[in-house]
C-alpha positions in Angstrom: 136.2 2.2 156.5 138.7 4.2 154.2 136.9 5.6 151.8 139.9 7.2 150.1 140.9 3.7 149.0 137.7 3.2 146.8 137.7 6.2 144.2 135.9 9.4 144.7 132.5 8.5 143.8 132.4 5.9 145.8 133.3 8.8 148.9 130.8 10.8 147.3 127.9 7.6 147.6 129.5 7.6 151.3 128.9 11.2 151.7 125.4 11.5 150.5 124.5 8.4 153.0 125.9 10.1 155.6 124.0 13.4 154.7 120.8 11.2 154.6 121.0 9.9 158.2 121.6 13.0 159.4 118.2 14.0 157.8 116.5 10.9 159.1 118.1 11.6 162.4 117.1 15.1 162.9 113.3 14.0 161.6 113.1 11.3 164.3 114.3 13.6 166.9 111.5 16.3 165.7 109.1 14.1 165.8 110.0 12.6 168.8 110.8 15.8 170.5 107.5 17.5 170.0 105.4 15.6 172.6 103.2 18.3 175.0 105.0 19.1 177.9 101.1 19.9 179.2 99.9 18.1 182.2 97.2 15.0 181.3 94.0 16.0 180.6 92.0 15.0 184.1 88.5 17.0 185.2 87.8 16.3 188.7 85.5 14.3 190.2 81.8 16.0 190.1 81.0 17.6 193.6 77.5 16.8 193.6 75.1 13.5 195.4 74.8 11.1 193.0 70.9 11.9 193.3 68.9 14.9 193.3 67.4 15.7 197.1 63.7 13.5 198.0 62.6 16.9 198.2 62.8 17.5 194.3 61.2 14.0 193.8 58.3 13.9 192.1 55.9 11.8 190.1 57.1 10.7 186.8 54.9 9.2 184.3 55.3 6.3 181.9 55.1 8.7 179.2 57.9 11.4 180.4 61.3 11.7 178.2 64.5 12.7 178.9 65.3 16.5 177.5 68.1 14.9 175.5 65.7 13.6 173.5 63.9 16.7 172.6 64.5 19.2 170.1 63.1 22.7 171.0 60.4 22.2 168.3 59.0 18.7 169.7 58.8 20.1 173.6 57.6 23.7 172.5 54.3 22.6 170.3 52.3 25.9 170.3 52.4 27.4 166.9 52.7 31.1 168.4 55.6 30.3 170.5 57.4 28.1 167.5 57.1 31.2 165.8 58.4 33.4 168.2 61.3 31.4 169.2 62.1 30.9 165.5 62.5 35.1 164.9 64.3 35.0 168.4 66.7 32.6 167.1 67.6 34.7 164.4 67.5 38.5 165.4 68.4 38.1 169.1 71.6 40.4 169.3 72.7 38.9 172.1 73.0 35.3 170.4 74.5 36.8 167.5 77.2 38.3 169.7 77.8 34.2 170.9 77.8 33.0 167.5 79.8 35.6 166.2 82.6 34.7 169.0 83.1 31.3 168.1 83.2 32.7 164.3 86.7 34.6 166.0 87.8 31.7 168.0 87.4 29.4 165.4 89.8 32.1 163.2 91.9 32.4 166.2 92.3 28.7 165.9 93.0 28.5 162.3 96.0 31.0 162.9 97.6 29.4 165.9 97.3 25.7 163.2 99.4 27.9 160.7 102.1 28.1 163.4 102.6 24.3 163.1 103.6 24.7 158.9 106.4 26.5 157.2 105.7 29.9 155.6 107.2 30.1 151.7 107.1 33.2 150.2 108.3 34.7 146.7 110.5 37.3 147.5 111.8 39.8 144.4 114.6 42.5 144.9 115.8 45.2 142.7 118.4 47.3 143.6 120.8 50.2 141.3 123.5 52.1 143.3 126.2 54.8 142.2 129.7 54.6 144.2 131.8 58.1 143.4 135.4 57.2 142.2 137.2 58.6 144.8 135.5 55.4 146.8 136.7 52.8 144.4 140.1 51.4 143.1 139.3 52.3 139.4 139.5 56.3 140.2 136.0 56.4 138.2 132.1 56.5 139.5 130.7 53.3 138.7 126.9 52.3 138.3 126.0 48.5 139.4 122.6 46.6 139.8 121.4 43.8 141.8 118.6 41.4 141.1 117.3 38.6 143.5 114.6 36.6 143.4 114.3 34.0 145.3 111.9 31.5 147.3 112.0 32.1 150.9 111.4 30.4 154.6 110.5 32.8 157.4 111.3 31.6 160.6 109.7 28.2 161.0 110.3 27.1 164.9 111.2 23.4 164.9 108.7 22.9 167.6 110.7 20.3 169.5 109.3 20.8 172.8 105.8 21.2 171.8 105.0 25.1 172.8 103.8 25.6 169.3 101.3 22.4 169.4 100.4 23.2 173.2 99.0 27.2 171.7 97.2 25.1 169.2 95.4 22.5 171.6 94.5 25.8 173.5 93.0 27.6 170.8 91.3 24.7 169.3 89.8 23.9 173.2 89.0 27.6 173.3 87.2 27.1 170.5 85.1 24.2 171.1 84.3 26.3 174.8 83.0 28.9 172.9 81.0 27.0 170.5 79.6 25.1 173.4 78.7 28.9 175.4 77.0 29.5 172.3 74.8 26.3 172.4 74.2 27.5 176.3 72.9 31.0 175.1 70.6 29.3 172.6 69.2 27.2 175.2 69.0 30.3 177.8 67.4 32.5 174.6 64.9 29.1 174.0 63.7 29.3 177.7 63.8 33.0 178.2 61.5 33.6 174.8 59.1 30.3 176.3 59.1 31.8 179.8 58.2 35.6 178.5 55.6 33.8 176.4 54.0 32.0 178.9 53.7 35.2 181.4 52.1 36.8 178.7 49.4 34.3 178.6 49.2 34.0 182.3 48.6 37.8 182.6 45.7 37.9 179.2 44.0 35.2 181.6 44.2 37.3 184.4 43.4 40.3 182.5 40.1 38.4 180.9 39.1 37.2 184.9 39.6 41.0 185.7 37.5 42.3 183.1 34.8 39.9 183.4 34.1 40.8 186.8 34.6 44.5 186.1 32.0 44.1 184.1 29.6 42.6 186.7 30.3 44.6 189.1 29.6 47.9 186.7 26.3 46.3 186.1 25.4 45.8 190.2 26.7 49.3 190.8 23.9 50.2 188.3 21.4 48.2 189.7 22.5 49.2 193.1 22.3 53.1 191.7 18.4 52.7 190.8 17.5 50.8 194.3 18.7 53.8 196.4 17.0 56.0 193.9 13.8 53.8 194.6 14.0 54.0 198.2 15.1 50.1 197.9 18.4 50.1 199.5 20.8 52.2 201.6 23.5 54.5 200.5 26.1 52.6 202.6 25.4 49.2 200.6 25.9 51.2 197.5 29.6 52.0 198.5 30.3 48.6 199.2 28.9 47.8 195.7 31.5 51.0 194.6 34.0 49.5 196.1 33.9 46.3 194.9 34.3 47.8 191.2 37.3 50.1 192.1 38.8 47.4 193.4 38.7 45.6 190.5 39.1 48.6 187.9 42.3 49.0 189.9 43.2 45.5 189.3 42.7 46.0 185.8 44.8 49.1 185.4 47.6 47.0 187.4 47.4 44.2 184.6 47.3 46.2 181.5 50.7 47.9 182.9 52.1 44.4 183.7 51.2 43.2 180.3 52.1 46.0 178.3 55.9 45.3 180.3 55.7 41.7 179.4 55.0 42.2 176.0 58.1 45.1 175.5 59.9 42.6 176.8 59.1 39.5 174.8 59.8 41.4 172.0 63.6 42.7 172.9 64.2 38.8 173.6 63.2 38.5 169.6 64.8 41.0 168.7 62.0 42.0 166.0 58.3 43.9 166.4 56.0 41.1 167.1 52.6 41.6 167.3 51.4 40.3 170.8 47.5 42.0 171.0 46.0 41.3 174.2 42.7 39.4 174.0 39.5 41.8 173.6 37.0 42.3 176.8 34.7 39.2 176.5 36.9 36.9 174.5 36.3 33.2 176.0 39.2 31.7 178.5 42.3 30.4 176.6 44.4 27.4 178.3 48.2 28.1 178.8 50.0 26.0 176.2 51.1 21.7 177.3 54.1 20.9 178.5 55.3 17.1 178.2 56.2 15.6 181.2 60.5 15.2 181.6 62.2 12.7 183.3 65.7 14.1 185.0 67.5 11.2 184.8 71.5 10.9 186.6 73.2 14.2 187.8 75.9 12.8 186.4 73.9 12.9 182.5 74.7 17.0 183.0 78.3 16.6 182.0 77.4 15.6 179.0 73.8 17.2 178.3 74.5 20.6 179.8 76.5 22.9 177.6 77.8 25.3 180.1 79.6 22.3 181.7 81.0 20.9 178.3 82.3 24.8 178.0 83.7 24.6 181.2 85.7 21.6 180.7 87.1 22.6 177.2 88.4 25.8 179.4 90.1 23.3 181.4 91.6 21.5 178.4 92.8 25.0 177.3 94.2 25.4 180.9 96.1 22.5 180.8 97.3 23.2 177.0 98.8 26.6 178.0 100.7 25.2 181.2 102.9 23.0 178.5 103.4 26.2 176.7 104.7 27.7 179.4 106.8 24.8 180.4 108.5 24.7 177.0 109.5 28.2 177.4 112.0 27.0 179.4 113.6 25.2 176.2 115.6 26.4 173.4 113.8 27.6 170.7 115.5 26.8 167.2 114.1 28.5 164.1 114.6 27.7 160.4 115.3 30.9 157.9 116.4 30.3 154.3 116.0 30.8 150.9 116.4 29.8 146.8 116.9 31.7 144.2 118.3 33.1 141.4 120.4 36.4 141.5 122.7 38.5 139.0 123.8 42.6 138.4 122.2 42.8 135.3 118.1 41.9 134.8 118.7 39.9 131.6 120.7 37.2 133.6 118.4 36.4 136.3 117.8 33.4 135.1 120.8 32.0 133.2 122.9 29.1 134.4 125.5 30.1 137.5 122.8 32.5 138.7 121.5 30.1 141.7 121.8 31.7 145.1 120.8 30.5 148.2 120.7 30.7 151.9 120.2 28.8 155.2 120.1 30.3 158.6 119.3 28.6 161.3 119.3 30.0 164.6 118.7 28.9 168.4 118.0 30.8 171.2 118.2 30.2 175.0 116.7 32.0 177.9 119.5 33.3 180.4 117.8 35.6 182.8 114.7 37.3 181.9 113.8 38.4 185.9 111.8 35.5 186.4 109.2 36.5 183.3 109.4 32.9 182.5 108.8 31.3 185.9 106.0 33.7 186.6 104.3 32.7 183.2 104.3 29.3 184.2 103.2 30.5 187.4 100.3 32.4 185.8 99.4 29.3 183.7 99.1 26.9 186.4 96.4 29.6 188.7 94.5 30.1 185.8 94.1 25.9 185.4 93.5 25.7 189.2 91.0 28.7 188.5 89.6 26.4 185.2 89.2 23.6 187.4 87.0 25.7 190.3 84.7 27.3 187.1 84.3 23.5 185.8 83.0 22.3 189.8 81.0 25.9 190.4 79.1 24.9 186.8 78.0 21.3 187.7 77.2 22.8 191.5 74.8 25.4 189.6 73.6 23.0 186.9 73.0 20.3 190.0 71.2 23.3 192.0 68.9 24.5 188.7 67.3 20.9 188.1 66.8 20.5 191.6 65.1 23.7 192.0 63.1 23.2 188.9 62.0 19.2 190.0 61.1 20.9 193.4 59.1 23.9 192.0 56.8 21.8 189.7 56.1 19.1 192.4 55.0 21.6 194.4 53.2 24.2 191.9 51.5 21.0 191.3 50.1 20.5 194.5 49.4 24.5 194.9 47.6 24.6 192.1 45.9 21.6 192.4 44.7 23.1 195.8 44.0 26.8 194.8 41.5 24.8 191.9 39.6 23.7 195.4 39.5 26.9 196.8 38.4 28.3 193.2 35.5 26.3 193.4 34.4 26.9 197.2 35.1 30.5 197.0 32.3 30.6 193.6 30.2 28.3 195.7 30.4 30.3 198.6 30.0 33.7 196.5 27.0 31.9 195.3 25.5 31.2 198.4 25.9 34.5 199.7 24.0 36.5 197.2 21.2 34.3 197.7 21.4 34.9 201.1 21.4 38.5 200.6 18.6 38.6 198.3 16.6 36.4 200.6 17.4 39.1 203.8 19.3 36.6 205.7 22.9 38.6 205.5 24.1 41.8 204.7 25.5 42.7 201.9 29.3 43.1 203.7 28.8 38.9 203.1 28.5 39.2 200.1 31.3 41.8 199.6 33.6 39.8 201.3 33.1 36.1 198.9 33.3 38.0 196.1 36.5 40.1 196.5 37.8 36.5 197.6 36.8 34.6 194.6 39.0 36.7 193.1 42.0 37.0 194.6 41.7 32.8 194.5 41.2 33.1 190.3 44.3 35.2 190.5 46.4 33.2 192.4 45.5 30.1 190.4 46.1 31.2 187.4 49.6 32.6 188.6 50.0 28.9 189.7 49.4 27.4 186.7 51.8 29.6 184.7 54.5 29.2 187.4 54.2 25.5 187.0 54.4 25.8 183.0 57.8 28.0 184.4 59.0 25.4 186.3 59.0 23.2 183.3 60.9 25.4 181.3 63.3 25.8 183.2 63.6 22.1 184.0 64.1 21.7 180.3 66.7 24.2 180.0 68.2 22.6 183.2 68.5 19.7 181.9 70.9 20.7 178.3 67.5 21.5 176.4 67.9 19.1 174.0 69.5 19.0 170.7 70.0 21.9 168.8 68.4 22.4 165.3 72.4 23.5 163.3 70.4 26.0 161.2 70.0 27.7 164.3 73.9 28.9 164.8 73.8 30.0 160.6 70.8 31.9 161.6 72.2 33.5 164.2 74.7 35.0 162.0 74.4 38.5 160.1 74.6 38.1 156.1 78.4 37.9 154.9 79.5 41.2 153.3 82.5 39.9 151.9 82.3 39.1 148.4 84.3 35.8 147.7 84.7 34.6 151.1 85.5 31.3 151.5 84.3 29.3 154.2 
C-alpha cells in the first residue's frame, strides 16, 4: 500500500500501527519464549515392598489410628510431658536454628521473585564544571551546569529462555524443603523430649524398686546383726545378709547417676530449667504414662506423611529447576536499560517545556568461549539432581527401615514384657517360699540369697521393658510423620523481632 498517496497523517496512523505490532509481537514472543528449559518434574519410583516385613506385624486393635490423625497434644496426654514439650517447642535452640532457616530461604526466595520485575528508580544529578579559555573557542573560562532527573530502568533481563524463572522455582522449592526440615525437627524435638521423659520415669521406678528393697535389706542386716550377737546365727549368714544390701546400695548409687544424666539431659532438649525432682524414698509406684495404639497403614502413606521425604522431593524440584538455569545459559541474554526525564544547565529549567530527555539501551549478550564454565555448570547441575534423586530414595529407604523397626520393637517388647511380668511374679513367689523355708530350717540362707537378688534383677528388667515398649511407640509415631503440626509451633520457635516496623 502507498501510503504517500494518502496524506501524512494517514502515514503517521500507518506508522503508529506498525509500531503497535511490533509491540504485540515482541510481547507474544516474551511470553512465549520464557517456558523452563528445566527437565519435568518426575521423583522415582519408591524403592521399598509395598508392605512392611511379617516380622514387624503385629496386633492392631479396633481402636488404633493412624498418626496422621494425631496432633502431638491428642497422642502425648500426660500433663507433665504436654508441658514439657510445649517449653521445648519454644526454647529449643536447635529448632530455632530450623525455623530461623526457612525465615532466610523464604527471603532468599522473595529476592530471586524480584528478578522476574523491572527495577524503577528516581535518579537526580547535579553537576557544575569550569573549562579554562585556552580550552574553548571563546578565548575565556566559562562556568556551566547540568541538571538531570530522570526515572530510570536498571537492567531488566527479558527472560526469554526462562533462566530467571528456573532461579525462582529453585528458591521457592528450596524453600518449601526447608520449611518441610523444619516440620522434621519438630517432630524429632516432639519424640526426643517424649522419649527423655519417659526414661526418666522408667529410671524413678527403678529407683523406687531399689530403695524399697534397700530398705529391707538394711532392716535384715539389723536383725541379722542382733542374732549373731545372741549366739542365734553364724557370722557367714550375716555376710550374705551384707551382701545382699551392698548389692543393692550399689544399685542405688548406679540409678541416682543415671537419673541425674537423664534429667540434664531432658532439660538441654527444653532448652529451659525444668524442675524434674525424683520421687522421695517410700513414695507409692507411679505407672509410665498410655500410649494409644497406631495403625502404620501403606509405606507408600510416608511420601506424604513423613516430612523428611516431602523435603527431599522439593530438593529434587530445586534440582531440576537449576538444570534449566543452566541450560538457558547457553542462550543470549538481552537486558533492558533506560530512562525519562527532564534535564537542563540551569536548575530553574528543569522542568520547563523542551527539557524532556530520555534514554533506551538495550543490550544482548552471547557466550563465545568461556573454557567450558558453561558446559561444566550444566554439568554440575545435572550431578547434583542425580545426587537429589539418590537423597529422595535413601529418605524413604530410612523412613521404610524406622517404622519397621519401631512395628518390630513393640510386637516384641510386648511379648518380653508380658513374659518378664511372669517371671516377676515366680521370682516374689519363689523369694517367698524360700524365707519360709529358711525360717523353718529346711534351707540355708544362700537360698534365700539367691531368690532375692533375682527378684530383683526380674523388677529391673521389667520395668526397662515396659519403658522400651512406651519407646517403641514413640518412635513409631515419629516414624510415621507425627501427625499434624500445631502452626503456633513454628511462631514459637522464633526469637522476638527486634526490628521496629518490620513488615511481615
Amino acid at each position: 500500500m502507498d501510503f504517500g498517496s494518502q496524506g501524512p497523517g494517514a502515514a503517521a496512523r500507518a506508522s503508529r500501527v506498525s509500531g503497535a505490532r511490533a509491540v504485540v509481537a515482541v510481547a507474544g514472543m516474551y511470553l512465549a519464549g520464557c517456558a523452563s528449559l528445566a527437565p519435568p518434574d518426575s521423583t522415582p519410583p519408591a524403592p521399598v515392598a509395598n508392605a512392611y516385613p511379617a516380622d514387624a506385624s503385629g496386633p492392631v486393635g479396633a481402636d488404633a489410628l493412624p498418626a496422621a490423625a494425631l496432633a502431638w497434644r491428642d497422642y502425648f496426654t500426660d500433663p507433665e510431658l504436654r508441658g514439657l514439650i510445649g517449653l521445648a517447642l519454644r526454647n529449643n535452640r536447635d529448632l530455632r536454628m530450623a525455623t530461623l532457616r526457612v525465615e532466610e530461604a523464604r527471603a532468599g526466595y522473595r529476592i530471586q521473585r524480584a528478578a522476574q520485575l523491572p527495577a524503577f528508580g528516581v535518579e537526580g544529578q547535579a553537576a557544575r564544571s569550569r573549562v579554562p579559555g585556552d580550552l574553548n573557542a571563546s578565548g575565556r573560562s566559562l562556568v556551566s551546569g547540568d541538571y538531570e532527573v530522570a526515572l530510570g530502568l536498571a537492567a531488566w533481563e527479558l527472560d526469554f529462555w526462562g533462566r530467571v524463572r528456573s532461579l525462582k522455582t529453585a528458591a521457592l522449592e528450596t524453600f518449601f524443603a526447608t520449611e518441610a526440615a523444619q516440620q522434621a525437627a519438630t517432630v524429632n524435638l516432639i519424640a526426643a523430649v517424649a522419649d527423655g521423659y519417659i526414661g526418666l520415669r522408667e529410671l524413678d521406678e527403678r529407683l523406687r524398686l531399689a530403695r524399697r528393697t534397700i530398705a529391707s535389706r538394711e532392716e535384715s542386716f539389723r536383725i541379722f546383726t542382733r542374732r549373731v550377737e545372741v549366739g542365734a546365727t553364724s557370722k557367714l549368714e550375716l555376710t550374705q545378709v551384707e551382701a545382699l544390701l551392698t548389692q543393692a546400695q550399689a544399685l542405688g548409687a548406679q540409678l541416682e547417676r543415671e537419673r541425674a544424666a537423664q534429667a540434664h539431659a531432658l532439660a538441654l532438649l527444653v532448652g529451659a530449667p525444668v524442675e524434674l525432682e525424683a520421687p522421695p524414698p517410700g513414695s507409692t509406684a507411679r505407672a509410665l504414662p498410655a500410649l494409644p495404639a497406631l495403625r502404620a497403614g501403606l509405606p507408600s502413606d510416608l511420601l506424604l506423611d513423613r516430612p523428611d521425604i516431602v523435603a527431599a522431593e522439593h530438593q529434587l524440584r530445586a534440582a531440576n529447576a537449576d538444570i534449566g538455569a543452566a541450560r538457558a545459559a547457553f542462550f543470549p541474554r538481552i537486558a533492558l536499560t533506560g530512562s525519562f526525564g527532564s534535564a537542563s544547565a540551569q536548575l530553574g529549567g528543569l522542568f520547563e517545556s523542551g527539557s524532556r530527555t530520555w534514554t533506551f539501551a538495550p543490550t544482548i549478550s552471547l557466550p563465545i568461549f568461556n573454557g567450558g564454565r558453561i558446559r561444566a555448570n550444566l554439568d554440575l547441575a545435572w550431578v547434583r539432581r542425580d545426587m537429589a534423586v539418590a537423597e529422595y530414595e535413601r529418605t524413604i529407604q530410612g523412613a521404610f527401615r524406622d517404622v519397621a523397626d519401631a512395628l518390630s520393637a513393640q510386637h516384641w517388647l510386648f511379648e518380653q514384657a508380658r513374659i518378664l511380668q511372669a517371671t516377676v511374679d515366680a521370682q516374689t513367689e519363689r523369694a517367698r517360699l524360700a524365707g519360709l523355708r529358711y525360717e523353718n530350717g529346711a534351707a540355708a540362707f544362700l537360698e534365700v540369697l539367691d531368690a532375692e537378688r533375682d527378684l530383683l534383677a526380674a523388677q529391673q528388667q521389667l520395668v526397662q521393658t515396659q519403658g522400651a515398649l512406651l519407646a517403641s511407640r514413640i518412635a513409631l509415631y515419629a516414624a510415621l510423620g507425627g501427625g499434624p503440626l500445631d502452626a503456633r509451633a513454628a511462631d514459637a520457635a522464633l526469637p522476638p523481632d527486634p526490628r521496629p516496623g518490620q513488615s511481615p
